[in-house]
TORKOL-4160 file (C-alpha; in steps of 0.2 Angstrom, whole numbers, padded with zeros to 4 digits, m for minus):
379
<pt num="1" X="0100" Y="m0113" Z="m0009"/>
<pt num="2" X="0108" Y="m0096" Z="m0007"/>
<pt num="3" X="0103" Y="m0090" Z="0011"/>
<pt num="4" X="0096" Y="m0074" Z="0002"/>
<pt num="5" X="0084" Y="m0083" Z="m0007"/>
<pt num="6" X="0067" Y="m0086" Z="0004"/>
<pt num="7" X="0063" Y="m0105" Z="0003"/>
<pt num="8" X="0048" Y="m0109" Z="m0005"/>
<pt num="9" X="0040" Y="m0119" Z="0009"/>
<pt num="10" X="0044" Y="m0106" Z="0023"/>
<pt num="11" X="0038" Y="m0091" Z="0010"/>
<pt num="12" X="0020" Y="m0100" Z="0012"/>
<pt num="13" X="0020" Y="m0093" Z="0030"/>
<pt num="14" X="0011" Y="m0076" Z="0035"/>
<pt num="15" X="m0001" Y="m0067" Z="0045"/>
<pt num="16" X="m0016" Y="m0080" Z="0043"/>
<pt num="17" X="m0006" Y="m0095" Z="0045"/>
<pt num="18" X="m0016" Y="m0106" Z="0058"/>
<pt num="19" X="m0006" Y="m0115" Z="0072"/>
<pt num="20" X="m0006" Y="m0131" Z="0061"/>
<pt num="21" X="0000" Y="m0126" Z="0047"/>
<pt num="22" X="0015" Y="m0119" Z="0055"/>
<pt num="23" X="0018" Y="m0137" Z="0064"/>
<pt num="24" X="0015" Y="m0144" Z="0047"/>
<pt num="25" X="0027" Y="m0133" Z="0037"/>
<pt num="26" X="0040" Y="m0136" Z="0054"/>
<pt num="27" X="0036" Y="m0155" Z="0049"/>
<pt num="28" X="0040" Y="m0154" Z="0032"/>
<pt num="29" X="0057" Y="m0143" Z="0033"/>
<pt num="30" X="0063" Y="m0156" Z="0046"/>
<pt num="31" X="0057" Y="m0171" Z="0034"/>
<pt num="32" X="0067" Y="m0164" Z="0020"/>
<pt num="33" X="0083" Y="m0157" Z="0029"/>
<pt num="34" X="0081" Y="m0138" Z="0026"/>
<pt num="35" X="0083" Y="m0136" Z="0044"/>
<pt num="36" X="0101" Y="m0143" Z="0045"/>
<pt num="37" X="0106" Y="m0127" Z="0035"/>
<pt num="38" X="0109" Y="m0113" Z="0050"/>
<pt num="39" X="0102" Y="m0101" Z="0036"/>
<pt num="40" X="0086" Y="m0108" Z="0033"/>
<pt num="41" X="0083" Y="m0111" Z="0052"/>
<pt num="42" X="0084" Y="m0091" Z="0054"/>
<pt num="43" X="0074" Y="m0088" Z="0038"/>
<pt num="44" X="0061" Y="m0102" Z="0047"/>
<pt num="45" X="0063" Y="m0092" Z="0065"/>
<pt num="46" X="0060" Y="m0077" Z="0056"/>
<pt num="47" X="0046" Y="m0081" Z="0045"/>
<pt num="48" X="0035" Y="m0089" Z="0064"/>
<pt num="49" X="0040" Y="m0075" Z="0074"/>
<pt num="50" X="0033" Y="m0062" Z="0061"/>
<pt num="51" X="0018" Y="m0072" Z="0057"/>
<pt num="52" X="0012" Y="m0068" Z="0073"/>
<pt num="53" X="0015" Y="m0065" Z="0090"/>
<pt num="54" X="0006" Y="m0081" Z="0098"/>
<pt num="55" X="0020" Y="m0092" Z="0089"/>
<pt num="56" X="0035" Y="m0083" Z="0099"/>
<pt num="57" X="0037" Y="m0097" Z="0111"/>
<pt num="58" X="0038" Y="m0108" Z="0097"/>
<pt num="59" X="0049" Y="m0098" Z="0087"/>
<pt num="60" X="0060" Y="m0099" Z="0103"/>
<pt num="61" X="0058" Y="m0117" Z="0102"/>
<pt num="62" X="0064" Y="m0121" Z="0085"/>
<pt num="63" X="0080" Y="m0107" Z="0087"/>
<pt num="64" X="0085" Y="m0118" Z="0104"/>
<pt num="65" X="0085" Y="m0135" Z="0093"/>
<pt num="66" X="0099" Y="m0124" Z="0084"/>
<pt num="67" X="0117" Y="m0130" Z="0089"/>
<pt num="68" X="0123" Y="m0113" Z="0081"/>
<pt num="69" X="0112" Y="m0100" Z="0078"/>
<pt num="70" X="0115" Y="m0087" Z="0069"/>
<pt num="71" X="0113" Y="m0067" Z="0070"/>
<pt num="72" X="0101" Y="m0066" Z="0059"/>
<pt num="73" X="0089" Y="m0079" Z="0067"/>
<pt num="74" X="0094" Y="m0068" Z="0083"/>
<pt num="75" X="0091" Y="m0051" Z="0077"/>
<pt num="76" X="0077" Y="m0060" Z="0070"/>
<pt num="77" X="0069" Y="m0063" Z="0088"/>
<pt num="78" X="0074" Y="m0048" Z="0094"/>
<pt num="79" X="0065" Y="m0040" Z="0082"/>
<pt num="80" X="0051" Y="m0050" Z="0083"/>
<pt num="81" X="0049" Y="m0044" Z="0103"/>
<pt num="82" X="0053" Y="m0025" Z="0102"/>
<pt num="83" X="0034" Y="m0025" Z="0097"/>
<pt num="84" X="0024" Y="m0039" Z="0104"/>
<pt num="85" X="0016" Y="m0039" Z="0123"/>
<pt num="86" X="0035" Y="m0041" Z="0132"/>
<pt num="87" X="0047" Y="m0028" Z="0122"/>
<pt num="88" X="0058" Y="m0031" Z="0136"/>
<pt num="89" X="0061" Y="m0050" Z="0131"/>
<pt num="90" X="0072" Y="m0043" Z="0117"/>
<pt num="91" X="0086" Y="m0040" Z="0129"/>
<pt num="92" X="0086" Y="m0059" Z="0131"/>
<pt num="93" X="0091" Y="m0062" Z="0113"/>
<pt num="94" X="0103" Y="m0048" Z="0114"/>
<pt num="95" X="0112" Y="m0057" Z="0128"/>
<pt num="96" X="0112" Y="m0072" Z="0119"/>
<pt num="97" X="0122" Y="m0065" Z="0106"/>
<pt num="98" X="0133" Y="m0058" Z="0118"/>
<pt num="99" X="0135" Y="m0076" Z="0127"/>
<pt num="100" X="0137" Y="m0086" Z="0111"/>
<pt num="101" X="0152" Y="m0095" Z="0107"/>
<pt num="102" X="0151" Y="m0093" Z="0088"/>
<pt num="103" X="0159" Y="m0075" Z="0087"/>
<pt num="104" X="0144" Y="m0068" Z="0084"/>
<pt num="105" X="0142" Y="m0049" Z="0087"/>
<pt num="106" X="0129" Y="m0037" Z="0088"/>
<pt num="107" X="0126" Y="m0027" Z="0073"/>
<pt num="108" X="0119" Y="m0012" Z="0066"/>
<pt num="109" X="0102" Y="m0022" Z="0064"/>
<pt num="110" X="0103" Y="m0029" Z="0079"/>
<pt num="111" X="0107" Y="m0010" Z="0088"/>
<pt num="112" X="0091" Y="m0001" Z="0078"/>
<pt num="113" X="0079" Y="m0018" Z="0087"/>
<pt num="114" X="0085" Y="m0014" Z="0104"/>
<pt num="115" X="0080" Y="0005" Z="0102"/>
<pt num="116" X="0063" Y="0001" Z="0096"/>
<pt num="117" X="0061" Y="m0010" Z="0110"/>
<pt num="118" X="0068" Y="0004" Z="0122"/>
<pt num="119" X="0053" Y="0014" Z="0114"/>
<pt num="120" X="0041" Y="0001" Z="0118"/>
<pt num="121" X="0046" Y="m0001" Z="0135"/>
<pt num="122" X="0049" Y="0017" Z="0138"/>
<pt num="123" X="0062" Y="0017" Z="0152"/>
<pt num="124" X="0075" Y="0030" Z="0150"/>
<pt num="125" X="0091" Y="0022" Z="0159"/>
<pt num="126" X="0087" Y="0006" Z="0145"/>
<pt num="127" X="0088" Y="0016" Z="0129"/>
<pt num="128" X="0103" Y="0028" Z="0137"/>
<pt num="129" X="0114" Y="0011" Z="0139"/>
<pt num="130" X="0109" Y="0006" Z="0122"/>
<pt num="131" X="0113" Y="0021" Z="0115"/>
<pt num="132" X="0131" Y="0022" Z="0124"/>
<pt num="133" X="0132" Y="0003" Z="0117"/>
<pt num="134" X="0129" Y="0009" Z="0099"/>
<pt num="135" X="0141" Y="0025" Z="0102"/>
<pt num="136" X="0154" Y="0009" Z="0109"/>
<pt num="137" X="0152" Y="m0001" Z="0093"/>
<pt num="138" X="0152" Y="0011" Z="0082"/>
<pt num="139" X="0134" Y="0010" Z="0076"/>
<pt num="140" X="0131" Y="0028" Z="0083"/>
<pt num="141" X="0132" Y="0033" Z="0064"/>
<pt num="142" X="0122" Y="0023" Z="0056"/>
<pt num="143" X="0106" Y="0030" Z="0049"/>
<pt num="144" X="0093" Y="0019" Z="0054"/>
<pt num="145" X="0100" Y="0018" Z="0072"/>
<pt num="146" X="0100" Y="0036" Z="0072"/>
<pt num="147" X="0081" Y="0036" Z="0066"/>
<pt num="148" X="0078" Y="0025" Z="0079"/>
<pt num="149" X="0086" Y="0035" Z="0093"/>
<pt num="150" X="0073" Y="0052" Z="0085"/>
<pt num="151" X="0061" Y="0041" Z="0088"/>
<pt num="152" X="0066" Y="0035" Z="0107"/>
<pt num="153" X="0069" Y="0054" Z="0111"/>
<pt num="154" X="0054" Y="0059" Z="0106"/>
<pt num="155" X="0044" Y="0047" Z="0117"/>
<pt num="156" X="0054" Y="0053" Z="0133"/>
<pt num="157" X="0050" Y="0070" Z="0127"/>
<pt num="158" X="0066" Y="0076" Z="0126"/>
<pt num="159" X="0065" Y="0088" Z="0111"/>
<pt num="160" X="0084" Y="0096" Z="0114"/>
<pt num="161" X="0090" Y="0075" Z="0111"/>
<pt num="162" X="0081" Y="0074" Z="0097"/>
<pt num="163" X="0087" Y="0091" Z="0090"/>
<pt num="164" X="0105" Y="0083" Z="0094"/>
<pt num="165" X="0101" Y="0068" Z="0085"/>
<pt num="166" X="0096" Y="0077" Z="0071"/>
<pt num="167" X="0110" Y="0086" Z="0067"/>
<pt num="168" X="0122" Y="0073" Z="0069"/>
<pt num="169" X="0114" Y="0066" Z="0053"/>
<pt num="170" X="0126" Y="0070" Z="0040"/>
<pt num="171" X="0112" Y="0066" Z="0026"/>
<pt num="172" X="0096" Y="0063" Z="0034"/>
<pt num="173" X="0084" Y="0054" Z="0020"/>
<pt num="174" X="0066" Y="0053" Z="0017"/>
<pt num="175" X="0062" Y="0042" Z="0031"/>
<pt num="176" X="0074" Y="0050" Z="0045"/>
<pt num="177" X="0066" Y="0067" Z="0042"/>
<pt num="178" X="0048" Y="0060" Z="0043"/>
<pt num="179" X="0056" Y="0051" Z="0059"/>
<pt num="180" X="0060" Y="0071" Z="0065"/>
<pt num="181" X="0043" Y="0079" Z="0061"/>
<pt num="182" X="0035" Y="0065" Z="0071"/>
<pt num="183" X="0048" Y="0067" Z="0086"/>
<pt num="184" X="0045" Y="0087" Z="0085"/>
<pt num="185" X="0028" Y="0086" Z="0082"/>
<pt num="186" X="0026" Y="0074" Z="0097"/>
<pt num="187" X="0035" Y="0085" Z="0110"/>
<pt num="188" X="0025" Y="0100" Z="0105"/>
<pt num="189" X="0037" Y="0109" Z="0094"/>
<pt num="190" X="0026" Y="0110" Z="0080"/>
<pt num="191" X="0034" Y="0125" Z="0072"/>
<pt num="192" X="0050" Y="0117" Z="0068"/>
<pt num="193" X="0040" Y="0102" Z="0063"/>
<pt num="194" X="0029" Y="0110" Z="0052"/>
<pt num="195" X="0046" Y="0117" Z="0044"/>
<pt num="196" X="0052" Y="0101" Z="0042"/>
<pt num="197" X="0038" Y="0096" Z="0034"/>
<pt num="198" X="0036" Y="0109" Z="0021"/>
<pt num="199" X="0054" Y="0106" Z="0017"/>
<pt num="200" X="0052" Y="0086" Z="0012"/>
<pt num="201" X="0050" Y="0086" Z="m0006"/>
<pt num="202" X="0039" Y="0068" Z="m0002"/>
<pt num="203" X="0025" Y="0067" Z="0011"/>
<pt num="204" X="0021" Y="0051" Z="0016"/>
<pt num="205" X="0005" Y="0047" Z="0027"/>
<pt num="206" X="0016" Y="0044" Z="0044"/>
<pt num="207" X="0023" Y="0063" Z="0039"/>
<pt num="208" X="0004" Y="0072" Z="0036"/>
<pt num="209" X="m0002" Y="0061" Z="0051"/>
<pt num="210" X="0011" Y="0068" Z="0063"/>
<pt num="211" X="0009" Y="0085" Z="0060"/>
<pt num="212" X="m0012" Y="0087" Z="0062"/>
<pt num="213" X="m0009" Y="0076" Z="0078"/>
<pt num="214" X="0003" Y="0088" Z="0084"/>
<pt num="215" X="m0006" Y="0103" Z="0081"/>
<pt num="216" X="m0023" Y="0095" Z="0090"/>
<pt num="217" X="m0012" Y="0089" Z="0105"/>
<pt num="218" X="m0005" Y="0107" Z="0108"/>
<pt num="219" X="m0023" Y="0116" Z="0104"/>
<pt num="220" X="m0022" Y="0122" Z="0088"/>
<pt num="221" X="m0037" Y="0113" Z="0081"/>
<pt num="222" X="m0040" Y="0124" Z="0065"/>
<pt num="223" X="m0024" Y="0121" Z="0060"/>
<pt num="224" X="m0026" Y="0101" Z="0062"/>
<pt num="225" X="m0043" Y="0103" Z="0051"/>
<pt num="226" X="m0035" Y="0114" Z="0039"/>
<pt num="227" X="m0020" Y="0104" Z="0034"/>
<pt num="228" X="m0031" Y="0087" Z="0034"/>
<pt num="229" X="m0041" Y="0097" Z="0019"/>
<pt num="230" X="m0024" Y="0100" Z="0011"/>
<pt num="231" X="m0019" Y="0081" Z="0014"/>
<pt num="232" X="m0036" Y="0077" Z="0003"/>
<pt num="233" X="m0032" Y="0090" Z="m0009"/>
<pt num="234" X="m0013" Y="0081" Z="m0011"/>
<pt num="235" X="m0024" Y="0065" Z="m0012"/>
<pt num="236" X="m0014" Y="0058" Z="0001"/>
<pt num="237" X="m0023" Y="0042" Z="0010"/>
<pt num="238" X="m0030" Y="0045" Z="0024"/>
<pt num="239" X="m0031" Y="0032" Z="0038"/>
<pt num="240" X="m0039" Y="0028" Z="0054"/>
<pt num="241" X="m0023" Y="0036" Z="0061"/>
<pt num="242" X="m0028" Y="0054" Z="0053"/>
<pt num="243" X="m0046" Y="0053" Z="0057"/>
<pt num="244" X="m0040" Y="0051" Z="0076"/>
<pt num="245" X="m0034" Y="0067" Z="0074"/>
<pt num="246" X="m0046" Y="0076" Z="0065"/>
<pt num="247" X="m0059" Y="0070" Z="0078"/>
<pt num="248" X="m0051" Y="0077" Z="0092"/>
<pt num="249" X="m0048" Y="0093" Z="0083"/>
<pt num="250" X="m0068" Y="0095" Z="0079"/>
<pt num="251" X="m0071" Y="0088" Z="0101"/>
<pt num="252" X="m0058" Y="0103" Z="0106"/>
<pt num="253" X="m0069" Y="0116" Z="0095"/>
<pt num="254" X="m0085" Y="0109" Z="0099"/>
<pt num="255" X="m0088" Y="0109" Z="0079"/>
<pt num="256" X="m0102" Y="0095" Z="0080"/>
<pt num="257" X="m0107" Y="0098" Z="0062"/>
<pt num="258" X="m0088" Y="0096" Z="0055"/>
<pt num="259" X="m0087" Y="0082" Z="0067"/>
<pt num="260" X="m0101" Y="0073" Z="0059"/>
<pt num="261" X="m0096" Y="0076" Z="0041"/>
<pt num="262" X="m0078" Y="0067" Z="0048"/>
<pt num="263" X="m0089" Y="0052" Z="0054"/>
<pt num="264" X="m0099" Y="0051" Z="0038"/>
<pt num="265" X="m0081" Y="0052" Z="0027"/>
<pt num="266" X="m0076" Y="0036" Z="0038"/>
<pt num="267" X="m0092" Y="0027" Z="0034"/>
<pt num="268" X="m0090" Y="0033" Z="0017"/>
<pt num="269" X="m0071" Y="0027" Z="0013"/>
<pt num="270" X="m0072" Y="0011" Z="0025"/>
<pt num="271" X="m0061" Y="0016" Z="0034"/>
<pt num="272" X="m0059" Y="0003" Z="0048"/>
<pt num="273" X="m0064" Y="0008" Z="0065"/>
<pt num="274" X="m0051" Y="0003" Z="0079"/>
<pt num="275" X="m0055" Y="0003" Z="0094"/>
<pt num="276" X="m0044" Y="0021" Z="0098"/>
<pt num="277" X="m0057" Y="0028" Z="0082"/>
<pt num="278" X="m0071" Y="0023" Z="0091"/>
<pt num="279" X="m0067" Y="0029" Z="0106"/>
<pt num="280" X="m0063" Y="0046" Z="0098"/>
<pt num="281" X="m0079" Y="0047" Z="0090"/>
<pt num="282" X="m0087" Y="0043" Z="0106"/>
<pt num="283" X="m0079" Y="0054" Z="0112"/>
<pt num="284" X="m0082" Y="0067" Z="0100"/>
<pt num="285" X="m0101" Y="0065" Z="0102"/>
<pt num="286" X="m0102" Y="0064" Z="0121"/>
<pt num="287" X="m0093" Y="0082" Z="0122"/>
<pt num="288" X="m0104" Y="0090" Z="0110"/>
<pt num="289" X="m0119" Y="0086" Z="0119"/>
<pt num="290" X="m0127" Y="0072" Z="0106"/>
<pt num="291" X="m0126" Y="0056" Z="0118"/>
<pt num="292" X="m0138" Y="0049" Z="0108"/>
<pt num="293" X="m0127" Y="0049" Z="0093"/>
<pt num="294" X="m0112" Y="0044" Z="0105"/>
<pt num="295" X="m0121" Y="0026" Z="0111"/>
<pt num="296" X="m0127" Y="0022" Z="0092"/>
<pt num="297" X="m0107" Y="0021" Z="0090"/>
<pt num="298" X="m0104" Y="0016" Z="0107"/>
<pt num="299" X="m0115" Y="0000" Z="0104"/>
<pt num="300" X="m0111" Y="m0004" Z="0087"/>
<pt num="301" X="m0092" Y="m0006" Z="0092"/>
<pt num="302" X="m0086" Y="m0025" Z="0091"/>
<pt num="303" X="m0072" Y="m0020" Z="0103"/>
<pt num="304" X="m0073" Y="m0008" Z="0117"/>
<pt num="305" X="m0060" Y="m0004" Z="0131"/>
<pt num="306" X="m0059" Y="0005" Z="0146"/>
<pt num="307" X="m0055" Y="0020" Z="0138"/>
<pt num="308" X="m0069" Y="0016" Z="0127"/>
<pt num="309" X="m0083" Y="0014" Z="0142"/>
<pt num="310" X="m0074" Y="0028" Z="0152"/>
<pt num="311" X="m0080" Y="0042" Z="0138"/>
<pt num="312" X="m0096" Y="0037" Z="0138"/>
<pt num="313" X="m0099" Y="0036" Z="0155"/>
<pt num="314" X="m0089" Y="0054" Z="0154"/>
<pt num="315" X="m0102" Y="0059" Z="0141"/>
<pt num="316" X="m0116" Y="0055" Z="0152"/>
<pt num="317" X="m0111" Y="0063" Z="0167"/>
<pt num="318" X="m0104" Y="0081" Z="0160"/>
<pt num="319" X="m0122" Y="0079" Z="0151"/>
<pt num="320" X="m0132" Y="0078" Z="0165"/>
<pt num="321" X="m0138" Y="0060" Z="0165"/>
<pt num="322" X="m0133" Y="0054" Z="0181"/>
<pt num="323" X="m0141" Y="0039" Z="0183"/>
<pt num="324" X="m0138" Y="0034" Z="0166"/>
<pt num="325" X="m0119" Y="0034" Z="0169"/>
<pt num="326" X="m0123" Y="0022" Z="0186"/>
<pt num="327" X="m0131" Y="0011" Z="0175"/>
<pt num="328" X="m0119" Y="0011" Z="0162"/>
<pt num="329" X="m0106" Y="0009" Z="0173"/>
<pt num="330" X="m0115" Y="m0007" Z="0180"/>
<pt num="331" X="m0115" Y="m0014" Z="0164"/>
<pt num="332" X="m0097" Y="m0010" Z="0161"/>
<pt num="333" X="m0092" Y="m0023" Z="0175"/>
<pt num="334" X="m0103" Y="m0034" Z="0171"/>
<pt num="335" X="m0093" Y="m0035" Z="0156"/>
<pt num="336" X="m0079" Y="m0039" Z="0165"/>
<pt num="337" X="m0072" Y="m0022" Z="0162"/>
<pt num="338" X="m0059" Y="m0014" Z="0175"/>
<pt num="339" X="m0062" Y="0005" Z="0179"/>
<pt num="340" X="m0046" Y="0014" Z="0181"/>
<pt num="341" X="m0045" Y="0031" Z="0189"/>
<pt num="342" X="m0052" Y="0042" Z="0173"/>
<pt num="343" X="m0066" Y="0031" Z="0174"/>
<pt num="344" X="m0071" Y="0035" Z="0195"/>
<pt num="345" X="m0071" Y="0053" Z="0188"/>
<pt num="346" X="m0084" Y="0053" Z="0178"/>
<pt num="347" X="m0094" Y="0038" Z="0189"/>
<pt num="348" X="m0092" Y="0051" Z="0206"/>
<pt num="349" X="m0098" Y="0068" Z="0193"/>
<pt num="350" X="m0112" Y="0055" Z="0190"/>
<pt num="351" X="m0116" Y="0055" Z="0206"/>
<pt num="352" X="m0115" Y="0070" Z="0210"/>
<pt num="353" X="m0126" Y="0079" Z="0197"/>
<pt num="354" X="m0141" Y="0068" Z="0203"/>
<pt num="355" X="m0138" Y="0071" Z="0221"/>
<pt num="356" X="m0133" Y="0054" Z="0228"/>
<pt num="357" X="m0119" Y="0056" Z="0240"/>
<pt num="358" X="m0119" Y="0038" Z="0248"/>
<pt num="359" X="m0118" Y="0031" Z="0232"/>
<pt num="360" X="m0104" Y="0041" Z="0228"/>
<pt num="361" X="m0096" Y="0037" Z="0243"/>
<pt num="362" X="m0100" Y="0018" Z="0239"/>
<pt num="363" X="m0089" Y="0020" Z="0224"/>
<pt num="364" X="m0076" Y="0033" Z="0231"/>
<pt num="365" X="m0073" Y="0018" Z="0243"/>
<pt num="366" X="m0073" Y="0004" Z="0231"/>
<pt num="367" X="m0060" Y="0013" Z="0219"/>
<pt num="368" X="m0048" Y="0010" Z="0232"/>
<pt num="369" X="m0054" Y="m0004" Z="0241"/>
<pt num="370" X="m0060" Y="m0014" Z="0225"/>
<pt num="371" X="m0048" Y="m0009" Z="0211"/>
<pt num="372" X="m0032" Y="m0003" Z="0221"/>
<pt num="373" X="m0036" Y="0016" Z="0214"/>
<pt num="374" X="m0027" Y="0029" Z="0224"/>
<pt num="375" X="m0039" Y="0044" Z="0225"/>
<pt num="376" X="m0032" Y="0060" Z="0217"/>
<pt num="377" X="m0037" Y="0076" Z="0217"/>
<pt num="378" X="m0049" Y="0075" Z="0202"/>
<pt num="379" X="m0060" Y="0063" Z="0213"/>
């Protein structure tokens, strides 16, 4: 079989595959002697760690049975870890290829992995000695290394890098351009985006998404709504992702009528609500005053975070319902929740707006006592 043909038991594999099944497809390749072909062990490697990210270990554990592996079931691996819980594993795959005694080298693929891991992780000496190593082997040219490194940039927030990224791109394509927007978008430099943008001939979701974020995040919230209604007009899809933004574009006006006819365009095209969406809608309601509206989401959500509890405990005490945000904020460890410092903001304004200062000293102690929370000067 041609190693670029997908064999036809490992091509049974996916996203829903239970952990039997993957032990059961595992027996049957080894039953049959597919996995004494390098090729198909990659292919196999590849197909588990993708599947999803509880079968890394065992991923790990088929590639180690491999006398030689090859790059592909490394970059596979490598892959497979620049988005998962521990981006930073991916380095052990890169090191693997580095120590391996088949002549295997690292290659553009395997270069473009390590700088979405450098994203992921977010440390800036990493990606700068990944970037020196693609400029080394020669892979500082290639165009989905340089998208990557856009990318990278733009999470440091360093808008002149990306810029300098940019135009080392002798022909940037459909996907590095979108790459930019987002990067420039990101930083705050949402003239230059928006320029970008209007010069792409295609538009795709990622593209339209990037700028409304962009102009919510620096303030210009009517600009966010107004290109959200173009985006419709295009017929464009609209996601979970560009109703975040739209969201916080309607909390930053105060536009609780806009806000609600976002909501009921969510309810409306089934859009699924995340646990960032409901948070932001949340949100949304708290700000503008309706906390009624704010818990009927709050309490309908399937998953809530910290982030998720903290808004409306936020909502609560900017509306004046002190001890409703105490109360609240009892139920939220009960759940086993962990505050974090945001969440000690809105607990103390609780406090504070009902008059109790020896509760708030209670939990001004316990946030550092309790949970490790330095106090700041918001507390």
């Amino acid at each position: 079989m041609s190693r670029f043909v997908k064999h036809p038991v490992i091509a049974l594999l996916d996203s829903r595959a239970t952990f039997k099944e993957v032990r059961q497809i595992h027996a049957k390749l080894v039953v049959d002697g597919t996995l004494n072909d390098n090729h198909l062990v990659g292919q196999f490697v590849k197909a588990v760690a993708l599947s999803d990210q509880k079968y890394l270990d065992y991923a790990n554990q088929i590639l180690d049975k491999s006398d030689n592996p090859t790059l592909f079931a490394l970059n596979s691996m490598i892959r497979a870890h620049c988005k998962s819980l521990v981006p930073e594993k991916s380095f052990d795959f890169y090191r693997r290829i580095l120590r391996s005694g088949n002549d295997l080298k690292p290659d553009n693929y395997t270069v473009n992995f390590l700088v979405q891991a450098c994203t992921e992780i977010g440390v800036r000496e990493t990606g700068l000695q990944v970037h020196g190593m693609a400029i080394r082997r020669g892979f500082d040219n290639d165009p989905h290394v340089q998208t990557g490194l856009i990318s990278w940039y733009a999470e440091l927030g360093c808008t002149d890098s990306c810029h300098k990224m940019f135009d080392s791109v002798s022909c940037p394509d459909f996907v590095c351009r979108t790459a930019m927007v987002t990067a420039c978008a990101r930083c705050g430099d949402v003239g230059f985006a928006r320029k970008l943008f209007e010069e792409m001939p295609e538009k795709d979701p990622i593209a339209w998404n990037a700028m409304i974020s962009g102009y919510a995040q620096v303030g210009e919230s009517r600009e966010a709504l107004d290109l959200f209604h173009l985006m419709q007009m295009e017929g464009v899809k609209v996601n979970a992702v560009s109703m975040i933004s739209v969201l916080s574009a309607c909390t930053q006006l105060g536009a609780l009528d806009q806000g609600r006819w976002a909501h009921a365009y969510i309810e409306r095209n089934k859009i699924n609500i995340t646990v960032r969406l409901g948070t932001t809608l949340v949100d949304l309601y708290a700000k503008c005053g309706d906390m009624n509206r704010a818990m009927e989401v709050f309490w309908g959500l399937e998953e809530k975070n910290v982030y998720t509890w903290s808004s409306a405990l936020n909502g609560f005490a900017m509306n004046g319902f002190g001890e409703k945000c105490l109360e609240l904020f009892s139920l939220m460890k009960q759940d086993g929740v962990t505050p974090n410092a945001v969440t000690f903001v809105s607990v103390l304004r609780g406090c504070s707006v009902v008059g109790l200062v020896d509760e708030g000293q209670k939990h001004f102690d316990s946030m550092r006592n309790e949970f490790g929370i330095e106090p700041q000067l918001d507390h």
